[in-house]
C-alpha positions as CSV (number, residue, x, y, z in Angstrom):
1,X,-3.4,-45.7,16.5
2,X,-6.7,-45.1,18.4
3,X,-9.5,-47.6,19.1
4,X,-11.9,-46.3,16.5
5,X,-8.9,-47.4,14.1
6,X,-8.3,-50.7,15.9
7,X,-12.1,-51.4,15.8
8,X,-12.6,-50.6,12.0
9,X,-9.6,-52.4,11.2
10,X,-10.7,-55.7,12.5
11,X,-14.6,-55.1,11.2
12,X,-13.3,-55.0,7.6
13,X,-10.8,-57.9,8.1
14,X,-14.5,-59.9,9.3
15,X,-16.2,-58.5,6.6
16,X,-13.7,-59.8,4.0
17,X,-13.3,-63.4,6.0
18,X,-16.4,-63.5,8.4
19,X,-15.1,-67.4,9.4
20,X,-12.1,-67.3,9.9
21,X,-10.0,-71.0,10.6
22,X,-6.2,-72.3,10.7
23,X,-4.9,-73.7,7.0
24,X,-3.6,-76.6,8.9
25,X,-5.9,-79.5,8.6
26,X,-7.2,-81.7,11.4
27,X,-10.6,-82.9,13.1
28,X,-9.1,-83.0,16.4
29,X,-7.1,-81.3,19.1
30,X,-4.9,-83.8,19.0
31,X,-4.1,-83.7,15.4
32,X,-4.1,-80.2,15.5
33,X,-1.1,-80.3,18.6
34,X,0.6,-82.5,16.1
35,X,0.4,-80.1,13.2
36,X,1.5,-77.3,14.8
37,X,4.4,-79.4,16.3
38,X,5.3,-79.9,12.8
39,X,4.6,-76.3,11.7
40,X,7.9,-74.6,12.9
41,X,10.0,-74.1,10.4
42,X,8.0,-75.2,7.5
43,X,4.7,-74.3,5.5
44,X,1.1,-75.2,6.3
45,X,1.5,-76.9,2.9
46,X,4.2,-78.6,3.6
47,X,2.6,-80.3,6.9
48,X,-0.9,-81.0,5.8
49,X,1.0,-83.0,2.8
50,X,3.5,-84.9,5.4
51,X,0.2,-85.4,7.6
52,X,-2.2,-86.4,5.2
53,X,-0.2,-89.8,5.1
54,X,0.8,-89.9,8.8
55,X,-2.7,-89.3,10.2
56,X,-4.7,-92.1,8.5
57,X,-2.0,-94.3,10.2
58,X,-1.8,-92.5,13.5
59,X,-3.8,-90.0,14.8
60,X,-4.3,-90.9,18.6
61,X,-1.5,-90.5,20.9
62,X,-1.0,-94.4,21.9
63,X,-1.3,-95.1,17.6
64,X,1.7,-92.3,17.5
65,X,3.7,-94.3,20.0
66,X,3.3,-97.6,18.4
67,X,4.4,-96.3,15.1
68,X,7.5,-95.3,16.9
69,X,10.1,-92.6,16.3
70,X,11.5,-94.5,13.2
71,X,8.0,-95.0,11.8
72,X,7.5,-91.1,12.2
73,X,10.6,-89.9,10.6
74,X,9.3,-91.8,7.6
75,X,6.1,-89.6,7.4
76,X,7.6,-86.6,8.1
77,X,11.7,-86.3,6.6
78,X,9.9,-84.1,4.3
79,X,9.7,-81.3,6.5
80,X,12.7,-79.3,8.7
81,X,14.1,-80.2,11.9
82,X,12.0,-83.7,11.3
83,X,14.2,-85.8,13.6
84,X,13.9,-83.6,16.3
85,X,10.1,-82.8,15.6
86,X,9.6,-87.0,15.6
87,X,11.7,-87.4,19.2
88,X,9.1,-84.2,20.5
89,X,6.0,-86.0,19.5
90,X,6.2,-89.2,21.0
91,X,8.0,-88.0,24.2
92,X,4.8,-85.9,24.3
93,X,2.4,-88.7,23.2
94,X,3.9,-90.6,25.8
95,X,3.4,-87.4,29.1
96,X,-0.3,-87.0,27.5
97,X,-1.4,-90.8,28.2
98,X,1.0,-90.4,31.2
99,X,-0.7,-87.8,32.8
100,X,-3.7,-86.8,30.4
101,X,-5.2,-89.8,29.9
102,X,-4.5,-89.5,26.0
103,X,-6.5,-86.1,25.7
104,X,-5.1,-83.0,24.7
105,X,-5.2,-80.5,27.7
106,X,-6.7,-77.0,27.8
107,X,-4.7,-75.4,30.1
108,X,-2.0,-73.0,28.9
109,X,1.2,-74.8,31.5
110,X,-0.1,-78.3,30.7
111,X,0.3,-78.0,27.3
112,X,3.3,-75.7,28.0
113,X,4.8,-78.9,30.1
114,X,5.0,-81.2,26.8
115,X,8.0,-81.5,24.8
116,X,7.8,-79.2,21.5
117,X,5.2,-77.3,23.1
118,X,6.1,-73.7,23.8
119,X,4.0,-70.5,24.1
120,X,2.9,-69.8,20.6
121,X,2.1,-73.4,19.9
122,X,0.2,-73.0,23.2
123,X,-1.7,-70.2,22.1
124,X,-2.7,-71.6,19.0
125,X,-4.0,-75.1,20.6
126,X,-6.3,-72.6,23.3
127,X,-7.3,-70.5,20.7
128,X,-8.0,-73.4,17.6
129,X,-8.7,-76.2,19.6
130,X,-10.5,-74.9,22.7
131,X,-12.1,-71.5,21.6
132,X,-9.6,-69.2,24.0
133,X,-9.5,-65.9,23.3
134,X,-5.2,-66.1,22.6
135,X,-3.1,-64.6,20.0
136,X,0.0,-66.8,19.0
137,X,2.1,-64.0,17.5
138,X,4.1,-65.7,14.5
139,X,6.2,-63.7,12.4
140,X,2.9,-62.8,10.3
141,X,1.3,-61.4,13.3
142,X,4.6,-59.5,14.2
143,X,5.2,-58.0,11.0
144,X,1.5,-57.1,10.7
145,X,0.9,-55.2,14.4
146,X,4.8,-53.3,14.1
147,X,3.6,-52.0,10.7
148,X,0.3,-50.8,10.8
149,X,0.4,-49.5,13.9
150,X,-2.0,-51.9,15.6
151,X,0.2,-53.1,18.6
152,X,3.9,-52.1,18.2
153,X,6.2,-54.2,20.0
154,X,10.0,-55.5,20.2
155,X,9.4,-59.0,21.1
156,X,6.6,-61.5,20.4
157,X,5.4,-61.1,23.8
158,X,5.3,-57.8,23.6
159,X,3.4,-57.7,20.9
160,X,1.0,-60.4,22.0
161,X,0.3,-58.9,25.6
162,X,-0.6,-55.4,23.8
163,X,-2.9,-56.9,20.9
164,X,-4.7,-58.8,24.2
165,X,-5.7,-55.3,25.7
166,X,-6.1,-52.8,23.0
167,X,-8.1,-55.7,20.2
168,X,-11.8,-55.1,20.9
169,X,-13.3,-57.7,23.0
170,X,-15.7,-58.5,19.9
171,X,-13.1,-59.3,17.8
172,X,-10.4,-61.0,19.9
173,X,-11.9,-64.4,19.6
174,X,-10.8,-64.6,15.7
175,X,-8.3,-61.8,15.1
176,X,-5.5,-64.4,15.4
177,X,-6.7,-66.1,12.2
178,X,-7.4,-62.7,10.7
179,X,-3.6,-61.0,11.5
180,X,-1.8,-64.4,10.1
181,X,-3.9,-64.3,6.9
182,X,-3.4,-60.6,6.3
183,X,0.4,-61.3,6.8
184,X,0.7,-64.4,4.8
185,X,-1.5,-63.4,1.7
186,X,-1.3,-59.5,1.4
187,X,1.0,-57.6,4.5
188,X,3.5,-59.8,2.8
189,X,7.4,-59.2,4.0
190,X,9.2,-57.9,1.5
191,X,6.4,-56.3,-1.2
192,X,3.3,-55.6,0.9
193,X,0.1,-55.5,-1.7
194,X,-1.0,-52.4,-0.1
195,X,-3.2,-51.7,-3.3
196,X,-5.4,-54.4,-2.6
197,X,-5.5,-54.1,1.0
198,X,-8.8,-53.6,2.7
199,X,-7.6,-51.5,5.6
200,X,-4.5,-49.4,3.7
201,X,-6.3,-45.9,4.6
202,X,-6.1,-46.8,8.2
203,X,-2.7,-48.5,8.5
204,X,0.4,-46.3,9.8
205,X,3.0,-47.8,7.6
206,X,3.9,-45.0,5.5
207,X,5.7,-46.4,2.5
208,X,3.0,-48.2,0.9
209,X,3.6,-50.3,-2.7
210,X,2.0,-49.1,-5.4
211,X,0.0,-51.4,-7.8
212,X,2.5,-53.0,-10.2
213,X,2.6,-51.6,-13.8
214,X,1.0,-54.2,-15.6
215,X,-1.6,-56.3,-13.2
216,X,-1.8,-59.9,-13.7
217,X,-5.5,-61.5,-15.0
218,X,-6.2,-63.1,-12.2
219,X,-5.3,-62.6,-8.4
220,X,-5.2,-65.1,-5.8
221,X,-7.8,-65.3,-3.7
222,X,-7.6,-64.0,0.1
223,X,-8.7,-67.6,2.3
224,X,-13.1,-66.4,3.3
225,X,-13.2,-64.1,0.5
226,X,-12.0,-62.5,-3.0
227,X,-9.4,-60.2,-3.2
């Protein structure tokens, strides 16, 4: 795939979705490390439910550690790998007042030093929370860039270290918000809408699904925008 490709690509994913934003809700980094914490293994759905409870109750790092691990669980057995998620959170409540003075930081091997906190939940925190140009390539992203062409890989890093050179400088700021949304509502896994897709005459993948027989009424709508 060429730039000119690339380029057009990413202007028609802005055009559909010109403000892009993460489906997980918060109103501040530290809610947002928190919800992506959570994230792994389980839906956006899934965590803004669990934290729509927790967060009224704790949503500072020192009100996460008074509520404890036990008072955690309780907030958040609804989702997988909750015990583990819990123990993560307040270990990295506990470095953030430690060493942070109870503020999220903005540098990638801070936040890589707290417990829970790997690489993609890194990138996600720089991109969401402090406006870095990063790409946290989930499996949405993967899926996405290996099939259309737009930055073939083998691994997530891969993948990631090529969509930082070859996505337009323009459009880097937002295209990890645009690849996850393409992936989660219409490069879908396993029956790719590709007869609703805004950039299907540009995308490499070369079995594309035809429209179903019989359309349904209504279709979903694509987050920023109609389908």
């Amino acid at each position: 795939m060429n730039q000119q490709k690339r380029r057009l690509i990413f202007e028609r994913l802005r055009a559909r979705n010109p403000a892009p934003r993460t489906e997980l809700n918060y109103s501040s980094p530290f809610e947002l490390l928190v919800a992506v914490i959570l994230s792994a293994q389980a839906t956006d759905k899934g965590v803004n439910k669990a934290t729509a409870g927790l967060f009224p109750v704790a949503n500072t790092p020192q009100a996460m550690l008074d509520l404890g691990e036990d008072g955690l669980r309780a907030h958040i057995r609804t989702l997988g790998l909750f015990n583990a998620k819990a123990a993560s959170i307040v270990k990295t409540c506990a470095l953030l007042l430690e060493r942070h003075g109870g503020e999220v930081p903005s540098a990638r091997a801070s936040l890589e030093a707290l417990p829970g906190v790997g690489r993609k939940t890194a990138n996600v925190i720089l991109n969401t929370a402090f406006g870095h140009p990063t790409l946290a390539v989930d499996t949405h992203i993967f899926r996405v860039a290996n099939r259309t062409g737009l930055a073939p890989g083998k691994t997530p890093l891969e993948v990631e270290q090529k969509l930082l050179r070859l996505v337009p400088k323009a459009f880097l700021q937002d295209a990890h918000h645009w690849l996850i949304l393409h992936g989660r509502y219409v490069c879908l896994a396993r029956k790719p809408r590709c007869w609703e897709c805004p950039i299907q005459d540009l995308c490499d993948y070369g079995e594309k699904s035809p429209p179903p027989k019989a359309l349904p009424n209504s279709t979903p709508a694509w987050p920023g925008g109609e389908v």
